[in-house]
C-alpha positions, -999 to 999 in steps of 0.1 A, spaced: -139 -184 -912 -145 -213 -934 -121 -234 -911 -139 -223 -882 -172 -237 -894 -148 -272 -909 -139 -276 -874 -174 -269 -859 -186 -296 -883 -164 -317 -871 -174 -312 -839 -208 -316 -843 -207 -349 -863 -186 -366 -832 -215 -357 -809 -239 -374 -831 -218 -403 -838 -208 -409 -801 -249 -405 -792 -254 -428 -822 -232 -453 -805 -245 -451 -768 -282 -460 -787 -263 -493 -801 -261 -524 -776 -227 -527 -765 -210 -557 -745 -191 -548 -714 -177 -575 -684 -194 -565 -650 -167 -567 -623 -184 -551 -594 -220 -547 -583 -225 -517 -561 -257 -523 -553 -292 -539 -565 -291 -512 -597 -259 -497 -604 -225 -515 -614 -188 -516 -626 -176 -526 -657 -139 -538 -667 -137 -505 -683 -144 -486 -643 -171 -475 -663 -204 -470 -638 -233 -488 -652 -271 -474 -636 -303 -497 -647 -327 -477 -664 -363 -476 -647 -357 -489 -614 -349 -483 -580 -336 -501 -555 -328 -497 -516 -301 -476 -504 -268 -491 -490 -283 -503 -455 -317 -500 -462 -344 -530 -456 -339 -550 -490 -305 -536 -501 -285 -568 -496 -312 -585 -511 -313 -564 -543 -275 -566 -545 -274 -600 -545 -302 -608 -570 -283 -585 -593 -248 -602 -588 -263 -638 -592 -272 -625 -629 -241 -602 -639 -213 -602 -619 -183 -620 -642 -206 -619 -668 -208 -601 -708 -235 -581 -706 -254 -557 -734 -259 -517 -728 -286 -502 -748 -275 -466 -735 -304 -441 -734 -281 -411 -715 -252 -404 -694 -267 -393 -661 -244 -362 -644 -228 -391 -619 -210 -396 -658 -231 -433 -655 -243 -449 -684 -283 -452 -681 -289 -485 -697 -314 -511 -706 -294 -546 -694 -293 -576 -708 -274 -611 -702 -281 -643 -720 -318 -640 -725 -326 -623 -698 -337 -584 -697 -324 -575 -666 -345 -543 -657 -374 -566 -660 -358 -588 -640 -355 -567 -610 -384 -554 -611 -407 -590 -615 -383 -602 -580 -398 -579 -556 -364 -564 -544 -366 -531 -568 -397 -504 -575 -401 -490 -609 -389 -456 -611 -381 -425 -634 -392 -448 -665 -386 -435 -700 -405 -448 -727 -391 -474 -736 -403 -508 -722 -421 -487 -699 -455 -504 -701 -436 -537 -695 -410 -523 -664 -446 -507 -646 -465 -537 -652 -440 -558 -633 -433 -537 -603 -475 -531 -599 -473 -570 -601 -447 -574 -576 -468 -549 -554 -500 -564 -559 -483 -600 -548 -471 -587 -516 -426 -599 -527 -398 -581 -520 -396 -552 -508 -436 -549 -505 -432 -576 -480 -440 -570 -442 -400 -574 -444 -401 -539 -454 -437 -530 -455 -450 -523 -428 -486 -510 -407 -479 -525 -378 -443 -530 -356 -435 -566 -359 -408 -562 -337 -420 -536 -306 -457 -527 -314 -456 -507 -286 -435 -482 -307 -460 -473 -330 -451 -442 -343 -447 -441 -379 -418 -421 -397 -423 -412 -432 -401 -405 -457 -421 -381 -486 -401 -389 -514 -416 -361 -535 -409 -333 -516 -380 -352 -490 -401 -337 -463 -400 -365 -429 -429 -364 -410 -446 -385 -386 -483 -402 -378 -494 -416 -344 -523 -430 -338 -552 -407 -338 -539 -389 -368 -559 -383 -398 -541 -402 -421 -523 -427 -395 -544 -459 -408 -535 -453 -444 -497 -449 -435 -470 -478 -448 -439 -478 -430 -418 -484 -461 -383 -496 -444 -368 -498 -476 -371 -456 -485 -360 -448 -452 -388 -449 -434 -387 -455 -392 -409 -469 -365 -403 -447 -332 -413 -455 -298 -425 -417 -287 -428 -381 -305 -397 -369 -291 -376 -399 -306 -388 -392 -341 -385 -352 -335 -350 -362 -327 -348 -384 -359 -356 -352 -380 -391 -362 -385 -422 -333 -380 -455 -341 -365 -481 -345 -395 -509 -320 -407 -538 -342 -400 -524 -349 -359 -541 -336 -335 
């Protein structure tokens, strides 16, 4: 018995001194970026930035993002202050390089939104993206914000992406809400040229349509 509770001990007192580590800042060598908020140390250790979120792989913004990040890690030493492994097994991290806090960073260029912000810094991290927002940069351009089609505005339909409930549903005009509808390229929302199109697409009519 008594070396069954030694060993649990044990056991116990590695958890809290490999958590007490991942709360340390730790320096790793970035080797890849994926994208403009996740990337790969020397270690193949996958590396997510806390509080942010940027455009997916192909969406309006994402080379952007990407490239803004590379330009300030890649074949760099960067610092980790770990706050938890996510279940992709990727260290969620506040980022720094030189003097630069990276998180912040991303956010104050327009080409990431805040998101899923703990605590920590979070008055700082929201303040930047609401800034970045407010000033019309990066993705909250008419790059990738949109009310109107730059491109065909004869295809005025507007696909939206609900990222609350990952419901896709569409506006035309003469629908309640249609007005107050951003066409947010970079979440994966569309412009579609007829009902049927977006229907297609996998979008549903709106409530408010009449």
């Amino acid at each position: 018995m008594r070396k069954k509770v030694a060993v649990g001990i044990i056991g116990l007192l590695s958890l809290v001194s490999w958590q007490a580590k991942l709360q340390e800042k730790t320096s790793y060598t970035v080797t890849e970026v994926y994208d403009g908020d996740t990337f790969v140390t020397a270690e193949k250790q996958k590396v997510r930035i806390a509080g942010i979120e940027a455009p997916e792989i192909g969406s309006c913004g994402s080379e952007e993002a990407k490239k803004i990040l590379e330009d300030m890690v890649l074949n760099k030493k960067v610092q980790l202050k770990v706050i938890y492994k996510d279940p992709f097994f990727r260290l969620v991290s506040m980022v720094y390089v030189d003097d630069k806090f990276v998180n912040l960073e991303m956010l104050k260029s327009g080409w990431a939104y805040s998101h899923n912000i703990s605590k920590e810094s979070a008055a700082e991290l929201l303040a930047a993206s609401q800034e970045s927002s407010k000033n019309k940069i990066g993705i909250f351009s008419s790059q990738c914000s949109q009310e109107v089609n730059p491109k065909n505005p004869k295809c005025n339909i507007k696909g939206n992406k609900r990222m609350d409930t990952k419901d896709a549903i569409y506006h035309y005009p003469g629908c309640g809400q249609y007005n107050r509808t951003v066409v947010q390229l970079y979440l994966g929302d569309q412009w579609f040229c007829s009902k049927a199109e977006a229907e297609k697409a996998g979008f549903i009519k709106a409530q408010f349509c009449p």
